[in-house]
C-alpha positions in Angstrom: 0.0 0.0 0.0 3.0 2.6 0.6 4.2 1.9 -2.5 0.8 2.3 -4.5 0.1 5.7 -2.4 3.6 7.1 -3.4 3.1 6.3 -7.0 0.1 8.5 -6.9 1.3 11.2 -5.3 4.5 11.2 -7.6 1.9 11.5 -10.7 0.0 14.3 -8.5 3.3 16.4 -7.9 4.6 16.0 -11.4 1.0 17.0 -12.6 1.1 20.1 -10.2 4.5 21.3 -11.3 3.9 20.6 -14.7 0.5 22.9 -14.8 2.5 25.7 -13.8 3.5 26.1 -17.4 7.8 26.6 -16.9 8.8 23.3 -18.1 12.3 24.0 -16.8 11.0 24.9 -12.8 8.1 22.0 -13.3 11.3 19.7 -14.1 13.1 20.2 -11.2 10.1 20.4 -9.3 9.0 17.4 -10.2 12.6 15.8 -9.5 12.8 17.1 -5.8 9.4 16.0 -5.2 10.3 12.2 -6.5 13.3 12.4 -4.5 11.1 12.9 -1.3 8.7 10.9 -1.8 10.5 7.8 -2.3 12.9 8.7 0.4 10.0 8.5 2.5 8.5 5.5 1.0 11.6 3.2 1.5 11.8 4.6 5.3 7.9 3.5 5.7 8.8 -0.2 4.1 11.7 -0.1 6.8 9.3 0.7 9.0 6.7 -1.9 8.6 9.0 -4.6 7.7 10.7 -4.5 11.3 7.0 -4.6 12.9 6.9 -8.3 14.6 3.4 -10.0 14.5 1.9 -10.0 18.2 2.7 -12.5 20.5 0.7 -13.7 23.6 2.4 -16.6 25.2 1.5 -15.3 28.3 -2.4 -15.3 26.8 -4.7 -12.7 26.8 -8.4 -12.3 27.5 -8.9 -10.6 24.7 -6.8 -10.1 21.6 -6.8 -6.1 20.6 -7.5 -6.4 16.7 -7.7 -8.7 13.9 -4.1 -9.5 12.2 -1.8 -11.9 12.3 -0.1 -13.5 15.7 2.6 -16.3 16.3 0.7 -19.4 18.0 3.1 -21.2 20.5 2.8 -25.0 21.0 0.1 -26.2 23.3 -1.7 -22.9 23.2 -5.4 -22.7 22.9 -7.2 -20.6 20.4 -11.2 -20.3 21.0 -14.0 -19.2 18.5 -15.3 -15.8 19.3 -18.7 -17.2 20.2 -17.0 -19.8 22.7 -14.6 -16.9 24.3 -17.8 -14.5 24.3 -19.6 -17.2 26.2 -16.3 -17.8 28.7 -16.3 -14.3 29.3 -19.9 -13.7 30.2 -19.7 -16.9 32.8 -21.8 -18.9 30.5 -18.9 -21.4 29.9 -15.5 -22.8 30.9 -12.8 -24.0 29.9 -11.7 -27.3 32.4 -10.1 -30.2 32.5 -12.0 -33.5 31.9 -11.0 -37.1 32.1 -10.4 -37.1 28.5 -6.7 -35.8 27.3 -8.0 -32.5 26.2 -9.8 -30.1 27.9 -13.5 -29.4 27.8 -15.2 -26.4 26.8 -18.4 -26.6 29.5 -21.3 -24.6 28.2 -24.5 -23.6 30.0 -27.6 -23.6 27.4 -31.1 -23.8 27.9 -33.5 -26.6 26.0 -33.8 -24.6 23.0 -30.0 -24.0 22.1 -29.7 -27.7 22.7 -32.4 -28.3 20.6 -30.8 -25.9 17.9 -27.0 -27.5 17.8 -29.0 -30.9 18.0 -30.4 -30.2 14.8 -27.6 -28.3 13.3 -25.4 -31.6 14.3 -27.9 -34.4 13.1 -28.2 -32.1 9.7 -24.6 -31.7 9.0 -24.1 -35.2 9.8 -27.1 -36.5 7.5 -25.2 -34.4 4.6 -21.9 -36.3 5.2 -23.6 -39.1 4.6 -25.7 -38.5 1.2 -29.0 -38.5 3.4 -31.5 -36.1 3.8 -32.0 -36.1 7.6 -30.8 -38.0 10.4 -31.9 -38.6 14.0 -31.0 -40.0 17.3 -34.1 -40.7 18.3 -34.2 -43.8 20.3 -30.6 -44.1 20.4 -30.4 -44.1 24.0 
């Protein structure tokens, strides 16, 4: 993006210069303004190319904006919805019996109801059929 933005504003000041109708001052005009520009565009590129993508390996309830971030090993990275829910004391994150953690959340009939269905549907699709249920399954 620096480099696009400074090819436009070399065309603007070599327009301007040129407009003032002295082709000899709208030359050197033009020259100088080049010359700046690009200086400043390689210092920007500097810039931006020593920036480090954040890192949170000492975690973070909330990450500060979207972008790129190194992951450490066994880190844990949660949907929005999930770490919404975690934050508002609807869920947890604990350790089960399992080797992983569990994510425990606290929903009323109709959510279950809703990822029910959303489960049993995606699952039907996997499997070429048009619906699936567990109904009697336990």
């Amino acid at each position: 993006m620096v480099w696009i933005n400074t090819a436009a504003a070399i065309t603007a000041a070599w327009l301007t210069a040129w407009s003032m109708g002295f082709p000899p001052l709208a030359i050197a005009m033009g020259a100088v303004s080049t010359a700046l520009l690009l200086a400043n565009a390689i210092a920007q590129t500097v810039v931006i190319s020593q920036q480090r993508a954040p890192q949170f390996a000492t975690g973070s309830w909330d990450v500060p904006t979207t972008g790129p971030a190194i992951l450490h090993g066994g880190e844990i990275v949660t949907p929005k919805p999930i770490a919404d829910s975690i934050r508002s004391g609807d869920a947890y994150l604990g350790s089960g019996a399992g080797a992983g953690g569990d994510v425990v959340m606290v929903m009323d009939g109709r959510q279950v109801g809703r990822v029910v269905r959303e489960r049993n549907s995606r699952f039907a699709r996997s499997i070429g059929a048009r619906s699936y249920s567990m109904a009697g399954a336990y």
